[in-house]
VOGU-3710 file (C-alpha; in Angstrom, 3 decimals, decimal comma):
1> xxxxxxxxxx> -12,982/-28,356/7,223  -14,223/-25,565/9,688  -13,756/-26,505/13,395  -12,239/-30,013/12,225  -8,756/-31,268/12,343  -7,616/-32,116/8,908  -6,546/-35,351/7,603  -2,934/-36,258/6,497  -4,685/-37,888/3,286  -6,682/-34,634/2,709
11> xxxxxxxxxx> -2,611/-32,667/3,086  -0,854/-35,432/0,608  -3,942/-35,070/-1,676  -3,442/-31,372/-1,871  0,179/-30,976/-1,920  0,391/-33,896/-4,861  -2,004/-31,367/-6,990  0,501/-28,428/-7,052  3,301/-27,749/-9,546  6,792/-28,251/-8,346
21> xxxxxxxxxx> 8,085/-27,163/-11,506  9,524/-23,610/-12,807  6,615/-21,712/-14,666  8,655/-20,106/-18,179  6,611/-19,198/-21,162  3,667/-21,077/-19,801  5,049/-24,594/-19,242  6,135/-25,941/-15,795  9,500/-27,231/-16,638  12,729/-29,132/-14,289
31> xxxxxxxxxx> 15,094/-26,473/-13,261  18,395/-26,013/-15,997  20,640/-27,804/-12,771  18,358/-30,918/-12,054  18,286/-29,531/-8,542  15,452/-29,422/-5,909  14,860/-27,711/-3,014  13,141/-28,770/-0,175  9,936/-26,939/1,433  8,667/-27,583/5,044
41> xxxxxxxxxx> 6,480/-27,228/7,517  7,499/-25,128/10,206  5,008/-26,728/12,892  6,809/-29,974/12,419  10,119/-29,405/11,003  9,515/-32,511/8,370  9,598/-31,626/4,732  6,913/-31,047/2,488  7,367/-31,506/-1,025  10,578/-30,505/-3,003
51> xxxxxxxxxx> 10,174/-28,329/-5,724  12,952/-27,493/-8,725  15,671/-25,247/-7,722  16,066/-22,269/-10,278  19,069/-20,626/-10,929  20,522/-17,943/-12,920  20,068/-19,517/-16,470  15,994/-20,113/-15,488  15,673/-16,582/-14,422  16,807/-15,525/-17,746
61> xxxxxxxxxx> 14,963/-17,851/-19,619  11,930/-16,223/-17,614  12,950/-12,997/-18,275  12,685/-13,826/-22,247  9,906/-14,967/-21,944  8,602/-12,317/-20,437  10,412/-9,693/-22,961  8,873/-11,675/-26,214  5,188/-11,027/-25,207  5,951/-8,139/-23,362
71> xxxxxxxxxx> 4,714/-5,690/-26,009  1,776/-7,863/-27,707  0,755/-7,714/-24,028  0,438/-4,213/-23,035  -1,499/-4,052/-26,343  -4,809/-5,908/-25,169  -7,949/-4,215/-24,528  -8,407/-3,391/-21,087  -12,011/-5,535/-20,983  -9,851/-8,736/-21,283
81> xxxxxxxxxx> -7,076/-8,395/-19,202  -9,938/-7,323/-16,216  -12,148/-10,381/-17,391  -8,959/-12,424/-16,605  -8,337/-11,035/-13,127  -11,819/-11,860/-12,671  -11,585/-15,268/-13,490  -8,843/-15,456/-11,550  -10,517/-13,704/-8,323  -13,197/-16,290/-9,077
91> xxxxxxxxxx> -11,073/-19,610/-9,342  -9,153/-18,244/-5,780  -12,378/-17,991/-4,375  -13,715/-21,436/-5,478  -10,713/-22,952/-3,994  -10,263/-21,124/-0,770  -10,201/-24,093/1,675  -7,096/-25,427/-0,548  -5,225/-22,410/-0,620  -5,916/-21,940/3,178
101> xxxxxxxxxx> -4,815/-25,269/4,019  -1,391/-25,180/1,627  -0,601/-21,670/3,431  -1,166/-23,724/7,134  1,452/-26,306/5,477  4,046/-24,419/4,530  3,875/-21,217/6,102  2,242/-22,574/9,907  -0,481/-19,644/10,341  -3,940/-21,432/11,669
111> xxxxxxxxxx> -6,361/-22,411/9,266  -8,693/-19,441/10,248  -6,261/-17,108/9,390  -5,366/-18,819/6,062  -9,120/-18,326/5,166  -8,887/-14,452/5,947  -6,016/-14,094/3,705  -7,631/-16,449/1,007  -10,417/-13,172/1,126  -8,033/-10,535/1,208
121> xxxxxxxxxx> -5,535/-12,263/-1,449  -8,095/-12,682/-3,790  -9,844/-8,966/-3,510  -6,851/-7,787/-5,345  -7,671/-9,657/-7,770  -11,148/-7,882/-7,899  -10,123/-4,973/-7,070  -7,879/-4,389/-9,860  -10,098/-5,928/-12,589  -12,396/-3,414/-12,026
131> xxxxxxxxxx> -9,447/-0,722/-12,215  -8,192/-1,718/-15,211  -11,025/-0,920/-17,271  -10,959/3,090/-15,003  -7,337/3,753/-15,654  -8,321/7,275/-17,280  -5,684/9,413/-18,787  -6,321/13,203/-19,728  -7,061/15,326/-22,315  -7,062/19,626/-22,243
141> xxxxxxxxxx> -6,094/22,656/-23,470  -2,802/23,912/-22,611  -2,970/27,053/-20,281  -2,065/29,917/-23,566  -4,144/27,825/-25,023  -1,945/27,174/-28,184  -1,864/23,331/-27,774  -3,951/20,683/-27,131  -2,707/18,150/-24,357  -2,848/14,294/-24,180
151> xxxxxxxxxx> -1,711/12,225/-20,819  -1,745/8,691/-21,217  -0,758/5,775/-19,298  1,655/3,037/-20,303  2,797/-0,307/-18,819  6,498/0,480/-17,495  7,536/-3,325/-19,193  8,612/-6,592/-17,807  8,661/-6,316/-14,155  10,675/-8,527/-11,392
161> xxxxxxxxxx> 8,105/-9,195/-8,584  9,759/-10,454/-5,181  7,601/-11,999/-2,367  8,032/-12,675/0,926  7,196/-15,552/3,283  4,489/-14,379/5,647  1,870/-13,851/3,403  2,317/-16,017/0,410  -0,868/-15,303/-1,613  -1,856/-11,913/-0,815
171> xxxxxxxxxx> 1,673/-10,675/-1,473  1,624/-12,344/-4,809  -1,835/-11,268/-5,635  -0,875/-7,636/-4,959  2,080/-7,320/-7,091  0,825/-9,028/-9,800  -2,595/-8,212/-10,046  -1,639/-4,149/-10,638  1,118/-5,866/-13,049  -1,791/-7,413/-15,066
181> xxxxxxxxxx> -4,059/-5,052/-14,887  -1,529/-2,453/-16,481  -0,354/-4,356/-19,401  2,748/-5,420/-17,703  4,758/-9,184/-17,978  6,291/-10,507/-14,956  9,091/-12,717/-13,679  8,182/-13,829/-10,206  10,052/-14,538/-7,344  8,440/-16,488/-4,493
191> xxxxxxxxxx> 10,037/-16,840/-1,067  12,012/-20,355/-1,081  9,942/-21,080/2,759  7,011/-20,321/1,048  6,656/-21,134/-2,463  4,369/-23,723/-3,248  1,174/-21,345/-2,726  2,591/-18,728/-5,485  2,962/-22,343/-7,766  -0,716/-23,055/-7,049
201> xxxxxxxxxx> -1,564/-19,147/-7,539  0,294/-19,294/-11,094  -1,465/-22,629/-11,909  -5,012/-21,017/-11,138  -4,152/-17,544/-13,592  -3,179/-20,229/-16,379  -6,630/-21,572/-15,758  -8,393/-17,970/-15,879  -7,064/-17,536/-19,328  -3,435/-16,020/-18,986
211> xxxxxxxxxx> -1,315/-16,138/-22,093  1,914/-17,616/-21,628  4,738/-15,592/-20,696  3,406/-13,310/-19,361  3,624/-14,506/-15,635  6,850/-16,604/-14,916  7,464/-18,262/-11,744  11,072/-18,832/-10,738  11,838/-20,571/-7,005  15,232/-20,639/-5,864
221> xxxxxxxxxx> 17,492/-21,216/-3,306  19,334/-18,195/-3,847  17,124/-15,566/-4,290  20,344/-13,296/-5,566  20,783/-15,898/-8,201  17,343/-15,140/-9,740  17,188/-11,574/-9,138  20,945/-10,313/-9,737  20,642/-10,900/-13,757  17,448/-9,580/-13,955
231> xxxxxxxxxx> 18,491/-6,756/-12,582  21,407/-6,040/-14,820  19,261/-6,162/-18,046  17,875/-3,880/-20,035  15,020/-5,391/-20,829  14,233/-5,448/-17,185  12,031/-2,526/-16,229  10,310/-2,553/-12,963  11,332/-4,144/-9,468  9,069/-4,640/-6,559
241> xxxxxxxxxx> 9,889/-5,978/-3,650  8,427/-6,583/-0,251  11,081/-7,914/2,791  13,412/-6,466/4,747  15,091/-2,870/4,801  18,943/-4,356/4,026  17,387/-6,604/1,324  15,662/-3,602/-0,139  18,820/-1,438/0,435  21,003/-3,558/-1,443
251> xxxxxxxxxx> 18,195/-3,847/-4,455  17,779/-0,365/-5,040  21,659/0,116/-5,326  21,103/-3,059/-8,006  18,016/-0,985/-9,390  20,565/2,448/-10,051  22,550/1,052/-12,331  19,400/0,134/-14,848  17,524/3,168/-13,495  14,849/0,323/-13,307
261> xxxxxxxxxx> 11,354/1,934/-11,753  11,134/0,377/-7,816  8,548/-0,017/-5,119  9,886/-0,761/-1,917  7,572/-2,737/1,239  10,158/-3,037/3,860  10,890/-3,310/7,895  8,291/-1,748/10,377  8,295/-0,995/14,092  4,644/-0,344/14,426
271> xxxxxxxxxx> 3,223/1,641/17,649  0,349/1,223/19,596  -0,901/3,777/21,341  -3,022/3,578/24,294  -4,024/7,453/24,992  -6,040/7,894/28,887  -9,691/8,233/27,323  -9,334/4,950/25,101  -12,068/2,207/25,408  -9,788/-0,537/26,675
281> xxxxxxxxxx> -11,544/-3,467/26,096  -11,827/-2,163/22,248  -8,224/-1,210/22,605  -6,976/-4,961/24,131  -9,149/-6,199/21,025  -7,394/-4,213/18,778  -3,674/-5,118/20,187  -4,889/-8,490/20,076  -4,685/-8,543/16,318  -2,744/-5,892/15,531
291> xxxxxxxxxx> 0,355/-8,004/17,501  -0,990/-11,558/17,262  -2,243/-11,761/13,306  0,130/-14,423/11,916  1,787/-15,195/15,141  3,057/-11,656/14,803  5,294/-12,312/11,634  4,170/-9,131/9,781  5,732/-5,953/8,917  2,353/-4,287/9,942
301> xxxxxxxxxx> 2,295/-6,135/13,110  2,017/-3,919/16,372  5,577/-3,998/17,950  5,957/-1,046/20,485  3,074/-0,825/22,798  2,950/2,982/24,409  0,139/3,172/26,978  -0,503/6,436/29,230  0,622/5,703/32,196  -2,472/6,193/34,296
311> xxxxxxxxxx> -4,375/3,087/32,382  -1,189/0,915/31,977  -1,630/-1,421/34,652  -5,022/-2,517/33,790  -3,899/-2,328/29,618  -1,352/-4,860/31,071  -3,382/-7,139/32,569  -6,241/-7,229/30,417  -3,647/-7,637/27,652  -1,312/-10,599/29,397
321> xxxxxxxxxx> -5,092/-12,128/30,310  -6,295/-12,662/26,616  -2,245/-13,555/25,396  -2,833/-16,293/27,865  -5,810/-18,043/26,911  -4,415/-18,325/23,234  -3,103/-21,710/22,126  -0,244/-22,284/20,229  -0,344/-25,334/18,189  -0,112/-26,893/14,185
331> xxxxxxxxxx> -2,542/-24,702/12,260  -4,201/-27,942/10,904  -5,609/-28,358/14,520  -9,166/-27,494/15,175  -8,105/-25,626/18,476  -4,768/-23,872/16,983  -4,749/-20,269/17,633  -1,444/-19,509/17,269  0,743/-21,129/14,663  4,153/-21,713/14,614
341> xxxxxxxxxx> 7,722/-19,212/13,862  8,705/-20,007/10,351  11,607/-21,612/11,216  14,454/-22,714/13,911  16,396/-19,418/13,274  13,911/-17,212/13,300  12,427/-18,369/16,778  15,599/-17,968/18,365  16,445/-14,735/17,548  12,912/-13,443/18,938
351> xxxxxxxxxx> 13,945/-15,180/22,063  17,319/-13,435/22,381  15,437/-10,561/22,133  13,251/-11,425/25,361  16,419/-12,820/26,486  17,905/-9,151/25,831  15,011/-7,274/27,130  15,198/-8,973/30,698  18,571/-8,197/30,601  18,311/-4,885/30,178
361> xxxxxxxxxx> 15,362/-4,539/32,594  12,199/-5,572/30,970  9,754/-7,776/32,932  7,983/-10,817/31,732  4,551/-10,451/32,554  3,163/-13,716/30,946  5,230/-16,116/28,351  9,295/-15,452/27,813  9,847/-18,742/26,248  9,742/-21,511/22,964
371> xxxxxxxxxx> 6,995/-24,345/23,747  8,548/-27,434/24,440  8,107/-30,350/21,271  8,029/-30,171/17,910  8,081/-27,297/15,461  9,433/-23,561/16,181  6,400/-22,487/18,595  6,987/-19,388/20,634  4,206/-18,856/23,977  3,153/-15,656/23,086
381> xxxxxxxxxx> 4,433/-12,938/25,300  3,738/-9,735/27,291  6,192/-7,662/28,691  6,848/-4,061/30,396  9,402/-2,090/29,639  11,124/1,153/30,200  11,274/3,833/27,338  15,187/3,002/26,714  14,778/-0,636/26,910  16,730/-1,843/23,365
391> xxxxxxxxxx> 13,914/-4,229/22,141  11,377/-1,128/21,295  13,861/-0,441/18,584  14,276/-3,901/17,046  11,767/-5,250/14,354  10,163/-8,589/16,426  8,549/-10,079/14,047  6,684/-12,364/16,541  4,425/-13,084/19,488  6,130/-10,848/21,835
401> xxxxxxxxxx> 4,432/-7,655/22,755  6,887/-4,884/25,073  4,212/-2,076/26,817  5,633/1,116/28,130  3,945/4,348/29,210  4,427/8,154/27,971  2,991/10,682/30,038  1,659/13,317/27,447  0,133/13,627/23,778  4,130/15,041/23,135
411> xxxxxxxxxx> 5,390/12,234/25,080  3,752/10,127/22,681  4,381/11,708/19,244  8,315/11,399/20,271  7,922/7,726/21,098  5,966/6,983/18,269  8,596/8,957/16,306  11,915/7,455/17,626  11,778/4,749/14,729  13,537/4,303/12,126
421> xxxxxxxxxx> 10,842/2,851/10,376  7,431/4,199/9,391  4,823/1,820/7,880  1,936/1,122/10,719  0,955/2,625/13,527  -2,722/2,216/15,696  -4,161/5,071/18,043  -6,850/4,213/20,700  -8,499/7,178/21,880  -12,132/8,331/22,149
431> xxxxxxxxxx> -11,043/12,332/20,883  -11,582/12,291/17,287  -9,176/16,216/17,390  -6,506/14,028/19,190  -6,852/11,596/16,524  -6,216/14,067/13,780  -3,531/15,700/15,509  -1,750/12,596/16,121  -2,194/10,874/12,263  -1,230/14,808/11,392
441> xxxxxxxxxx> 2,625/14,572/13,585  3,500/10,874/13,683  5,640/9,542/10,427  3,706/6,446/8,954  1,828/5,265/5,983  -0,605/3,556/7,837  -2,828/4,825/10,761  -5,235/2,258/12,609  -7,800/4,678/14,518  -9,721/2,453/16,914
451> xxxxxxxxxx> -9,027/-0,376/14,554  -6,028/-3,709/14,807  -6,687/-4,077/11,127  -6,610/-1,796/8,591  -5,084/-3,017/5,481  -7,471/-3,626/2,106  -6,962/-4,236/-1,358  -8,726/-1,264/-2,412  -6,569/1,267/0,069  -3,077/2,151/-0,684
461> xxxxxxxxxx> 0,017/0,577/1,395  3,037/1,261/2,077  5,434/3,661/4,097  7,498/6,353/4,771  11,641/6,229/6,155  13,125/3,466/5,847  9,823/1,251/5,480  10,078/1,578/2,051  8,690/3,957/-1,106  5,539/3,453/-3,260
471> xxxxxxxxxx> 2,053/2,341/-2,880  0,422/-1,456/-3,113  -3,341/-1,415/-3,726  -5,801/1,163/-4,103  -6,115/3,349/-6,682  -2,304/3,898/-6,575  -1,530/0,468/-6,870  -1,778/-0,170/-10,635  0,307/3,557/-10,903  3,523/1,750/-9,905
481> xxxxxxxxxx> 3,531/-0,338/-13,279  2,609/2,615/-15,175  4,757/5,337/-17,229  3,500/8,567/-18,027  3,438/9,767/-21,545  2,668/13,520/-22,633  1,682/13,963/-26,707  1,466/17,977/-27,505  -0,962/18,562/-30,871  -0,894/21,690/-32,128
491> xxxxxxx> -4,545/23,179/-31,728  -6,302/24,142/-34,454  -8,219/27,198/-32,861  -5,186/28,843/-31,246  -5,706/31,367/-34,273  -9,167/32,212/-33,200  -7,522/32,835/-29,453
//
């Protein structure tokens, strides 16, 4: 399908091949309230497919399934449950172009970028067969030497995995990969926008040899329907969950009262800074997909734009040059380079933000407004702004990138700084010391050095304040479904000592 526009009968053939249905204990099933929910596509506005509607009484019902297998489970050899991630990375792989194409459908992103995360999605799956089979644990001498010491790893138990909308594979392949990997069973939730490419996901697993129960699939309308229960059983043991700081707020006061284990992906305000000595070509590049990857709809996404002041008018129009020449339209299109907003609401509060911006000061230097027609397009946008204006401290979560300038390193550490949040952040500057003493005094997980995009399956995300706690991928991925378990043996030679 590369550089082709695709066919409605090539869409209706795909989306008539994926499960609608609740996955419990290994069968897709109705939901318990004969309800449906409708999924569509945000670069139209027309619906989809429905799917079943879970509720409370299927999230349970997923939950025991999940408990029943839950310890025959964490009991299989390492070698099999990496041979099925494998599978699984290989069955992705195979059918890239149709998980690319669902993700255009139902999420909007261009078909290009649905390929990249196809790749990225599936690498967890790689990634973490091969750690499953390296997940060492310890053995030694205690210090007085009068025991011997043993530090193992267990699965933490049935875990509730929550997903968001933006990246519907790779978010699901990251949670539950580690979950696999680690002997865990799952109950997961997919976004109700997004759903059907978690259903397809599921489907694929069950092909790569999966026993039943121990990934569930329960879409909702209500996502506090599905989790809320979970939550409030003991059986329940783990909760990860990738959306918005409130969202994740409210779960971890849910997660207290089980002292359930958490991880946390949540809001970002991301800076991009622009120091005097940066390349700027290399650094438009890098703003380029550091703001516009997935129309800008990611919590990594590049959202406050500080450039020293004596390269910000040509940052600015080298910047607004290459926004322009982008064209928004449905990612099925073989010209699309910028998709869609997921939905109605969602576009118009990035536009009261412009809207709030202007008011407040900021100038719009190319864009400022929804594309006329169908869908929720937004003309991606460039604008300068003053330090104070009030839309460097909102989350955009779309094509709309606000540039202001700091005068010194200081400057910028206390910009950068003056967040809230602290997941990503990208540096452009030529002074590999600077670099290090910038990473060193900023407060984020993630630092982009001369780079838009930094995130991989086998390095560890996540971030700091109010972006969240814990790790996703890398070697401290599969640690987050994990508990640590100490056995003392009394040694035999402390005698001789």
């Amino acid at each position: 399908m590369t550089g082709t526009t695709v066919t409605a009968e090539r869409e209706q053939e795909l989306l008539q091949s994926v499960p609608t249905g609740l996955l419990i204990n290994g069968q897709w099933r109705d939901a318990s309230s004969g309800k449906t929910l409708d999924v569509h596509d945000p670069a139209t506005g027309k619906v989809l497919v429905s799917i079943q509607d879970g509720n409370s009484d299927d999230a349970m019902a997923a939950l025991d399934a999940a408990a029943a297998v839950q310890a025959e489970w964490a009991l299989t050899a390492p070698r099999e449950r990496a041979e099925i991630l494998r599978r699984g990375f290989d069955l992705v792989t195979e059918r890239a172009e149709d998980f690319a194409l669902l993700m255009t459908l139902e999420m909007g992103k261009p078909l290009a970028e649905s390929r990249g995360e196809v790749t990225y999605g599936a690498e967890f799956l790689r990634w973490f067969s091969e750690e499953t089979v390296r997940h060492y644990g310890r053995y030694f001498t205690s210090p007085e030497g009068k025991n011997k010491m043993i530090v193992t790893h267990k699965p933490v138990g049935p875990s509730l995995l929550i997903t968001p909308w933006n990246f519907p594979l790779a978010m699901a392949t990251r949670k539950v990969a580690p979950a696999i990997a680690a002997g865990c069973t799952m109950v997961l939730k997919p976004a109700k926008l997004t759903p059907l490419t978690s259903m397809l996901f599921a489907q694929v697993m069950q092909e790569a040899g999966l026993p039943a129960g121990v990934l569930n699939v329960v879409a909702g309308s209500s996502a506090s329907a599905i989790s809320a229960p979970l939550m409030k059983d003991s059986r329940l043991r783990k909760v990860s969950f990738t959306g918005s700081t409130p969202v994740g707020v409210r779960l971890m006061k849910d997660a207290a009262e089980n002292v359930l284990r958490t991880s946390m992906e949540l809001g970002g305000n991301a800076p991009f800074l622009v120091f005097e000595d940066a390349d700027l070509d290399a650094a438009v590049e890098g703003a380029m997909a550091a703001k516009m990857r997935n129309m800008g709809e990611a919590c990594t996404a590049a959202n406050r734009f500080l450039v020293h002041q004596d390269v910000a008018e040509e940052f600015k129009a080298k910047f607004a040059a290459a926004l322009g020449k982008l064209n928004p339209a449905r990612g099925t299109e073989a010209d699309s380079t910028v998709g869609p907003i997921i939905d109605s609401g969602a576009r118009d509060d990035i536009h009261q933000l412009v809207t709030d911006s202007v008011a407040a000061g900021g100038e719009i230097v190319t864009g400022g407004k929804p594309k006329d027609g169908d869908g929720y397009f937004y003309i991606p946008t460039l604008l300068s702004v003053g330090n104070d204006n009030p839309i460097l401290s909102q989350e955009i979560f779309g094509p709309v990138a606000p540039v202001t300038t700091f005068a010194t390193e200081e400057e910028a550490i206390e910009l950068a700084n003056a967040s809230q949040y602290g997941l990503a952040s990208y540096l452009y500057t030529k002074d590999v010391n600077k670099m290090f003493r910038v990473s060193e005094q900023i407060e984020f997980g993630l630092v982009g050095f001369n780079a838009g995009v930094i995130s991989n399956a086998s390095a560890p995300f996540g971030g700091v304040k109010q972006s969240g706690l814990g790790r996703e991928g890398g070697a401290e991925g599969i640690e987050e479904y994990t508990t640590v378990q100490y056995i003392g043996i009394a040694d035999p030679y402390a005698a001789k000592r």
